[in-house]
N, C-alpha and C positions, 0 to 999 in steps of 0.2 A: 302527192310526192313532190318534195322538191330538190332539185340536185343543185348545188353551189359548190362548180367547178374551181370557180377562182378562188372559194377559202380557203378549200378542206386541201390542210397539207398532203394528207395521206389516209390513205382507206383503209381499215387491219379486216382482213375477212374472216370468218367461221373460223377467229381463235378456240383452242389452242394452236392452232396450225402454225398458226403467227407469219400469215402469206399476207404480205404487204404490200401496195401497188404505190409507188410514189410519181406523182402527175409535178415533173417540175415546170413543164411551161401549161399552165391550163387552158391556155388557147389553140394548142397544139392538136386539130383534129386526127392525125394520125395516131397521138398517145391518148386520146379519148377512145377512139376505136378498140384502137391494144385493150384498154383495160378493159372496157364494158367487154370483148370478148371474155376475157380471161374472168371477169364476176361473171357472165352467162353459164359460160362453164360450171365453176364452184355452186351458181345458183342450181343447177341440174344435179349435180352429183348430192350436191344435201337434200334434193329433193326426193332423193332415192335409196336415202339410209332406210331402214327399215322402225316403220314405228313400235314408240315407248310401251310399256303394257301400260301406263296408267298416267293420268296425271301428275305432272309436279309440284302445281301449287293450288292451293284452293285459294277461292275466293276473300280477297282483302278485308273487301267490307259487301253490304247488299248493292246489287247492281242501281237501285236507286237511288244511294247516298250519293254513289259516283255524278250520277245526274246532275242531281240536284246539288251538288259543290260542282260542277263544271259551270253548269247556268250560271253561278254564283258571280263565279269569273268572269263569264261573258258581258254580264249585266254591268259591271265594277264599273267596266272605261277606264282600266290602270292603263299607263304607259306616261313618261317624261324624256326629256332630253330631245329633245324637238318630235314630238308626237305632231303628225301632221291632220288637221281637217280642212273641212270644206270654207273655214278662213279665209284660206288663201285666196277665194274666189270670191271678191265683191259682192257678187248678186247670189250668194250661196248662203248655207250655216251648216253649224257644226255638227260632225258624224263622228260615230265611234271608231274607234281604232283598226277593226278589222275591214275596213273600206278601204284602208288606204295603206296597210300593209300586212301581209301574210301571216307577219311571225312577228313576237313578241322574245324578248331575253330574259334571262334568271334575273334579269337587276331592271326590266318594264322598258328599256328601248327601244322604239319602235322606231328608229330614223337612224338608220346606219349603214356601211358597206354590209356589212354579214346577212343582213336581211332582204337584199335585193343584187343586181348585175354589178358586174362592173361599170363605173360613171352613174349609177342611179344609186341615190337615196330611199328611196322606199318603193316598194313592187307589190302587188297584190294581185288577184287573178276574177274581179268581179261577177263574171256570167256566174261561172261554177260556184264560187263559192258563197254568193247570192241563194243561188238554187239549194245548195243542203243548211243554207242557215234558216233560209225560210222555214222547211222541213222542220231543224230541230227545235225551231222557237214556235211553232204552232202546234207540234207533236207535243213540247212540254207544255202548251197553253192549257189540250184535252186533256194532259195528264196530270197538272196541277189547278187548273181553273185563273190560275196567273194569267190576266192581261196583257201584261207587260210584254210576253212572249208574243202576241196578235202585233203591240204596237212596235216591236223594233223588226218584226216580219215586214210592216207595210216600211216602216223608215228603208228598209233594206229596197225594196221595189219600187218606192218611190224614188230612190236617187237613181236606181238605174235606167227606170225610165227617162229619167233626165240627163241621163249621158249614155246614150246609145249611137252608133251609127249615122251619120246625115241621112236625111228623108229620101231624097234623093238619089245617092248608091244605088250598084247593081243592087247591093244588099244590105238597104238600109234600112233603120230601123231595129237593128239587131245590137243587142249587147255583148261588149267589147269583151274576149278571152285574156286580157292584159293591161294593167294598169300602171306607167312608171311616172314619181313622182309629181304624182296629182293630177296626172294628164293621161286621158284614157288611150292607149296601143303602147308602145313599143316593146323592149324586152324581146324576146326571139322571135315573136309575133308579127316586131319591125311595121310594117304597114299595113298587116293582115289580121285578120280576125280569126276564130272558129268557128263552123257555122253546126259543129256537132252539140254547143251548147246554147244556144239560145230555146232549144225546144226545150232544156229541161227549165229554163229561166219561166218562159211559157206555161210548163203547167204551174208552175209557181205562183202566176200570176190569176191564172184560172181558180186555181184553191182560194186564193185571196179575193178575189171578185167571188166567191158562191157562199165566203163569212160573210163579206161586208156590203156586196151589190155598188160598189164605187166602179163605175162604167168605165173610168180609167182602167182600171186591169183585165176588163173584159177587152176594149180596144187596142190595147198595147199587146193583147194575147193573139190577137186578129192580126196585125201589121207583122207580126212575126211569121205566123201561120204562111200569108200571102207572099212575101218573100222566097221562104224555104219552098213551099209550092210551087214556085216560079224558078226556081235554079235547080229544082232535083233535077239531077242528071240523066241524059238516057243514052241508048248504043247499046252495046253489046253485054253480055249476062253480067262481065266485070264492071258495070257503071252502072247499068239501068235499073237507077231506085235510088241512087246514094246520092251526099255529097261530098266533096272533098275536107282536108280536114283543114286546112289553112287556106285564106282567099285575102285578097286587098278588096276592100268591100266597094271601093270603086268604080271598078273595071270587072271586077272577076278572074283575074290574074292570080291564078295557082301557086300557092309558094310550098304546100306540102298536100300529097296527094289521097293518100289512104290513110284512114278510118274505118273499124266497125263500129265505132260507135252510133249507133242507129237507134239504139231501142227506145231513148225517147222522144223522140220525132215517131215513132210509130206509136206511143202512149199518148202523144200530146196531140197527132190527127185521130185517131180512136174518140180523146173525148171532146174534139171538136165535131166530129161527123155525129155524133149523140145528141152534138148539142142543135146542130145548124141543119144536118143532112147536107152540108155544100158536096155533090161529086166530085171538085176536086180536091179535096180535102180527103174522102176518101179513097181516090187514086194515090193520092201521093203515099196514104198510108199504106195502102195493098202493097204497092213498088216498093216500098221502101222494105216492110219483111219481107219478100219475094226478095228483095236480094241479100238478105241475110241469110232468109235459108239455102240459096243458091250458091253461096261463098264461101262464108266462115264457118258454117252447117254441111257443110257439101261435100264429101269424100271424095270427088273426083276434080273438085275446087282446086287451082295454086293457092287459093287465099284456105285453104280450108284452117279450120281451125287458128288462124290467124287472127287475134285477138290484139290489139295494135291500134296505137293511135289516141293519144286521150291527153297528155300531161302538156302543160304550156307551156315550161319551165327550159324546154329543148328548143337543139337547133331538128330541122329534118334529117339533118346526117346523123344525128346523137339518138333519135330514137328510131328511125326507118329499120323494121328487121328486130327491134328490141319489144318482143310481147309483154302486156299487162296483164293487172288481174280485171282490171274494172268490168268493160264492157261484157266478158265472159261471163261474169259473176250475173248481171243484169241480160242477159241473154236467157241464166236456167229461170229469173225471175220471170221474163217473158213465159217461154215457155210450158212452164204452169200456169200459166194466168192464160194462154190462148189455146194452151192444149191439141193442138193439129196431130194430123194423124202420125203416130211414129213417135210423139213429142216424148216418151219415157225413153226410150234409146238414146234421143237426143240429147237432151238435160243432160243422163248420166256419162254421156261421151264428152259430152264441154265440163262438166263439172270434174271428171278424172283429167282432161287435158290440164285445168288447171292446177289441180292437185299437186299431180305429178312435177308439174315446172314448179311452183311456188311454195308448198306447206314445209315446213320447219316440222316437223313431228315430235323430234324428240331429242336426247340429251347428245352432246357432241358436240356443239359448235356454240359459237360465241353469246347465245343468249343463256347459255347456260340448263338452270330448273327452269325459264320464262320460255316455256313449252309448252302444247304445239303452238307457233303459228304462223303466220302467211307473209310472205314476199311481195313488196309494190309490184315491180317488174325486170325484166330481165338485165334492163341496161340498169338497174341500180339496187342490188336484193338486198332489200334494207326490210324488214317488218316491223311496220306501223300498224295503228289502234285503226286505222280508216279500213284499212284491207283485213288485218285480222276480221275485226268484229262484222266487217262484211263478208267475208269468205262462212262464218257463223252463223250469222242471219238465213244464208245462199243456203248451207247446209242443214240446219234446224228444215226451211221450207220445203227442201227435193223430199227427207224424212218423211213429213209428214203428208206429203201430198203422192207420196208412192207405198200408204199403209195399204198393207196386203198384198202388195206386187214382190214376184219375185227379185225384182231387180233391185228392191230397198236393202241397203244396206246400215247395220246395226251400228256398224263406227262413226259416221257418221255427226248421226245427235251427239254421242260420247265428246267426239274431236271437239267440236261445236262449243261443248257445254265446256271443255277445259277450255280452248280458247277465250271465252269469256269471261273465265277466272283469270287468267293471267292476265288480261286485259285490265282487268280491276285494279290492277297494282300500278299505273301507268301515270299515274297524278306527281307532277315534277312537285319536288322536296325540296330545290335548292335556290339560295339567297331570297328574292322577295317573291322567288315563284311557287312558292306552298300555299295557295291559294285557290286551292280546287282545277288549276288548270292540267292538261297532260302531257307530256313530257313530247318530244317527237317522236323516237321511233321506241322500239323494245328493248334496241340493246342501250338505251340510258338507264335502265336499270339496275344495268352490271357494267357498266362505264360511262363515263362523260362525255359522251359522242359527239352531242350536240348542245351549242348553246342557245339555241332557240327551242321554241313550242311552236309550233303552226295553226294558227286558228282552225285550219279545217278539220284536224284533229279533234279540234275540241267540241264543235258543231256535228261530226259524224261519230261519234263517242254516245253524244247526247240521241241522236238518231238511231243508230242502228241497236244504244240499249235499249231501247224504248219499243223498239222494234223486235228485237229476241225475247222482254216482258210479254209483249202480247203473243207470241209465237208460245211461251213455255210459261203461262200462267204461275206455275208455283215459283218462280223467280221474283214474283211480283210481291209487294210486302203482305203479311197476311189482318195487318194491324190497321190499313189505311183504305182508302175508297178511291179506286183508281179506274176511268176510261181506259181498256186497253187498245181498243182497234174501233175505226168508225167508219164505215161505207159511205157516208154523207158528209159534208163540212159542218161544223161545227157553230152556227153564229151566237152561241153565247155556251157558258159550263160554268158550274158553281157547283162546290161539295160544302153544303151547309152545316150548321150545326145541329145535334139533338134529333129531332126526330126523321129528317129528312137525310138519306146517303147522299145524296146527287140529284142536280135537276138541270137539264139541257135543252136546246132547241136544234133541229137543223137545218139546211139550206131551204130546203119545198116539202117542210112537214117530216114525210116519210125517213124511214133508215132501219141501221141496222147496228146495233152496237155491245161488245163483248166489254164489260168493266166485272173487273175484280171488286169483290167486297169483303164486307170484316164481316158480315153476319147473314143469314137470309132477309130478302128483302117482306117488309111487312104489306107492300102493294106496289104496282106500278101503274103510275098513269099517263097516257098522252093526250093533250089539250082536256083535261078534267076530266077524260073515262075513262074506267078503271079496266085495261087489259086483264085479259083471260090470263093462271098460268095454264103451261102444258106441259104434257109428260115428255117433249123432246123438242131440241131447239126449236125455237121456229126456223125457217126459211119465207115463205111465203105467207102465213096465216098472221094476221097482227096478235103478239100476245108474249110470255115471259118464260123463261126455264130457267132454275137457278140449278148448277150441279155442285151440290156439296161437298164432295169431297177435292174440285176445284177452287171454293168457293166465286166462282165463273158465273155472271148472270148473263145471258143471252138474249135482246130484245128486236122486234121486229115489229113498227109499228109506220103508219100512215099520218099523223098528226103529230103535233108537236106544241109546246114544250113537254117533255118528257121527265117526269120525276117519280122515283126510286125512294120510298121509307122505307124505315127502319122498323122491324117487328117489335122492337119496344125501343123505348123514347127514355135514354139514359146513356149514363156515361161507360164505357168499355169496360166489363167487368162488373158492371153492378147489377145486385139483383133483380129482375126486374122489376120487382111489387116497389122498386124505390120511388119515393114520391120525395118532392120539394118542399119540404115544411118549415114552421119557425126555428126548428128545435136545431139547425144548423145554421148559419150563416156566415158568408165573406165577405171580409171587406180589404179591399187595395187601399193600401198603406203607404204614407212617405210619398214623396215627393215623385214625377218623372222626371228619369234622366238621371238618375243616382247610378243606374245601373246592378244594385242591388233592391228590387221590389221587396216588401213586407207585405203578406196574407195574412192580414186578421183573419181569426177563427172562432165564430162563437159556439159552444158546447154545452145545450141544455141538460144533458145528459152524459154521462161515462160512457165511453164507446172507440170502437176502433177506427181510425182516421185512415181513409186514401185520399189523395188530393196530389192533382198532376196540373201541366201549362199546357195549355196548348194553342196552336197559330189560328188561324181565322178560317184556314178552313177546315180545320177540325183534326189536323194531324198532332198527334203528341209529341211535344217537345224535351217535354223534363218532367218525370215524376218525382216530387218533390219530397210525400209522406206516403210512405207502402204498407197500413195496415197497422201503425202503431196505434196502444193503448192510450189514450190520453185521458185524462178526468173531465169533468163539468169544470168551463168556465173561459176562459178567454185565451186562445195560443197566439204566437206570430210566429211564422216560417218563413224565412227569408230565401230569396232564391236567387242566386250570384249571377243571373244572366246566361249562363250556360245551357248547353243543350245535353240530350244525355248521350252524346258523342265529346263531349268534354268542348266542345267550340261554342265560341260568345254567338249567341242568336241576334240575329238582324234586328235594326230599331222596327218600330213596330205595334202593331196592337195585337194583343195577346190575353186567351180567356185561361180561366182555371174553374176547374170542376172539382165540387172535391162529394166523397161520399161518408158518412157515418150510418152503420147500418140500413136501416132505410130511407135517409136521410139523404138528401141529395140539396148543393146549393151550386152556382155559381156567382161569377164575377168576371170584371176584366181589367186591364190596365195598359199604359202606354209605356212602352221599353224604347229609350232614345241614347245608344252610344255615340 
């Protein structure tokens, strides 16, 4: 969430009401107060309309297209009009645009007042948005076998190990919550850090050292760890475990005090004490849930249910008292994941607290049909793709991990699954920003709210889909070969052509991984021998289950590399008995770089024609010829560059498969716009 006080003339809330708040001095902490009361308010009362009986909108397009045109984006590096990098620093080089500011405009301006404070030209929020970019470029790495995604993960961890904290500091070492104007702090932050994100930068960094074993990220994970180990706080039940949420990393001078933001500092000592057994590393991690459940868990808590403290973008006065969704949302995710005693009461108590204050349900207010969905926070009830699709994710998870319990409720998954659909529709249309990026909040759907997009939207977009695919398997394409979830890191992935769906490695051999396929696998192997299947998932026995009517394969194996054939060895849709003969051939035609390819076709015989394009790792792009009759003898089929989403496909190499009844050929070619 980002709030800019000083632009937004005026706020219109949960039209048609047509209740407007006009901030004329924005510096004014008095008329900031007023208002955020008066949204607090409106945000509760719409949170209490009673929900829609159905959906309003289905789904745009497949929640993977969404993906994969946002990446698209990310990868681009658009912005002009003084787009700032690491230039400006002699001893530096150049970085993408979201290093160095937040938000991007319909017309690529990345350097202006609208995108950052007053007196600063560009603002950005590093630690954090470091940490879910990691996430969504190594989630898409497993999910597309793309590289690319691994190396702007490590660009992203490498700079900011290179601009962190003085060594020095009470608390150095750590990376900065604020970036203004190419200089790591200021902005509300002023002299002070956050020290509730460097653990999640941390496990960032952990993930990234267990692909690549670059001892840098394993040491820079350590310098973090030993810090925050060193300043958790102790006293009385309201301190001992936590940290504060703003510090001048200096001295340790307080400039804002409360945060639940804990939970990952307790994920990131979890998988340090796994990895090291250091005890203190595991003290810190006990303290630190121990005062979660004591607090914002704790019904006889002041803090109970007090979910607070997370966004940069504030002064202390403008958020202290103004609850979120984040930490809460990542609280039911704990919760499940550590399961302690009592933990199903608990979930569904933080998961209705939320609800309650933030969900959008249903029709009446200003997003209109763009229903249901979720509220950043109190002091600004704006619904964004980051909170939606995470309030989705939160939800899909409690679902499925309370089957059979009485407490699971049916609505739920429903909400979840509409939320995701309207989510899908969130990709800004306007001036030069129809380019796979997403819009900022829901209501630019049904007005022009905002003229910016905010990268983290478009990084936690890419995440939390990816994250609900593996959660709801039939979400996922049923045409492609997808990793959906992996217990292990990942240091290589490649979805081949032809005979083979997938072949992978992981961090120390062993793992466990749920990938979606197009067809049953014909064998599975880790490091050359051939796992058993079984009649139910594995868990512990090394071996395969594939369940059909998810088409879900479930692997559980001790070695590694791991690869996944294909029960026959052809192209999608062909008969099996197809075999490669002379009586078919391709050939790539004309020149690269025309932009319109030519398919020779040679045809020993009369016969019916398929022939389709597809990328290099085997996804289809454009089917070209579906099944027509052609005679004996020489065709050309020209294919405009297009995808069969009507969008020019990326330059490139690029195969085509074509089938004449039993006849199967290939070829390839290079496509350069």
């Amino acid at each position: 969430m980002r709030l800019l006080w000083y632009y937004t003339d005026y706020i219109r809330v949960f039209e048609p009401h047509s209740i407007s708040i006009r901030l004329y001095n924005m510096r004014s902490s008095a008329r900031r107060h007023l208002c955020c009361g008066i949204l607090t308010l409106l945000c509760t009362l719409a949170a209490m309309l009673p929900p829609d009986a159905g959906a309003q909108v289905s789904a745009a397009k497949p929640y993977h297209q969404v993906v994969s045109e946002v990446v698209g984006f990310l990868v681009s590096d658009v912005g002009r009009n003084g787009i700032r990098t690491n230039d400006d620093d002699p001893t530096g080089y150049p970085v993408p645009p979201y290093f160095y500011s937040y938000a991007i405009n319909d017309w690529n301006n990345l350097d202006g007042n609208l995108n950052g404070y007053p007196g600063y030209l560009s603002v950005s929020y590093p630690a954090y948005t470091a940490a879910v970019a990691i996430d969504a470029f190594l989630d898409w790495r497993r999910w597309s076998g793309d590289d690319e995604g691994l190396a702007r993960a490590r660009q992203y961890a490498d700079w900011i190990l290179e601009h962190r904290t003085p060594a020095g500091d009470l608390y150095g070492n750590l990376p900065y919550s604020t970036q203004t104007d190419g200089v790591m702090g200021g902005g509300w932050d002023g002299a002070a850090i956050m020290p509730d994100k460097p653990a999640m930068f941390g496990l960032r960094l952990l993930r990234l050292y267990d692909i690549t074993g670059d001892a840098a990220y394993l040491d820079g994970a350590l310098e973090i760890a030993d810090v925050l180990a060193a300043t958790q706080l102790t006293g009385n039940a309201a301190d001992n475990g936590r940290w504060p949420f703003r510090v001048v990393p200096a001295d340790g001078t307080v400039t804002q005090d409360y945060t639940s933001h804990l939970m990952p500092a307790v994920r990131f000592f979890d998988d340090l004490t796994d990895r090291t057994g250091n005890p203190v590393y595991v003290q810190t991690r006990d303290r630190a849930w121990a005062w979660l459940l004591a607090n914002p868990c704790e019904p006889t808590s002041a803090s109970y249910m007090r979910w607070e403290g997370f966004y940069e973008d504030q002064t202390p006065a403008q958020q202290t008292g103004f609850g979120d969704h984040y930490s809460g949302h990542e609280m039911v995710v704990e919760l499940v994941k550590r399961r302690p005693a009592g933990w199903q009461d608990l979930a569904v108590a933080v998961f209705d607290s939320l609800t309650a204050r933030y969900l959008v349900p249903g029709p009446g207010t200003k997003y209109g049909i763009y229903v249901p969905v979720t509220l950043e926070w109190s002091g600004w009830p704006e619904a964004t793709y980051a909170s939606s699709l995470q309030y989705a994710r939160t939800a899909i998870l409690l679902y499925q991990a309370l089957d059979g319990d009485p407490r699971q409720v049916a609505g739920w998954r429903q909400t979840a699954l509409d939320m995701a659909a309207v989510c899908s529709h969130g990709q800004n249309n306007r001036g030069d920003a129809a380019d796979g990026r997403m819009f900022t909040t829901v209501y630019d759907l049904s007005a022009n709210f905002n003229v910016d997009s905010w990268y983290e939207q478009d990084f936690n977009t890419v995440k939390y889909f990816l994250e609900i695919m593996a959660l709801e398997p039939d979400l996922a394409p049923a045409t492609e070969n997808h990793i959906l979830a992996a217990d292990v890191a990942l240091t290589s992935v490649a979805y081949p052509l032809d005979s083979v769906f997938i072949e992978y490695a992981t961090a120390d051999g062993a793992g466990n991984e749920r990938i979606k396929l197009t067809g049953a696998p014909g064998s599975v192997l880790a490091a050359g021998s051939v796992l058993p299947e079984l009649t139910i998932p594995p868990t512990t026995t090394p071996g395969w289950h594939f369940d059909g009517a998810t088409s879900v394969l479930s692997i559980h194996h001790q070695s590694s590399p791991v690869v996944v054939t294909s029960a026959v060895s052809a192209v999608p849709g062909d008969d099996p008995r197809a075999v490669a003969t002379t009586a078919l051939k391709l050939r790539a035609m004309g020149p690269p770089g025309t932009g319109r390819p030519v398919i020779g076709v040679d045809l020993a015989r009369d016969g019916h024609l398929h022939l389709a394009v597809y990328d290099v790792r085997g996804r289809i792009v454009r089917e070209l010829v579906s099944g027509d009759w052609l005679t004996a003898g020489t065709h050309h089929v020209v294919w405009d560059g297009r995808d069969r989403h009507g969008r020019w496909a990326p330059s490139g190499v690029y195969l085509v498969r074509g089938r004449s009844g039993r006849d199967v050929a290939r070829t390839r070619f290079v496509q350069v716009r």
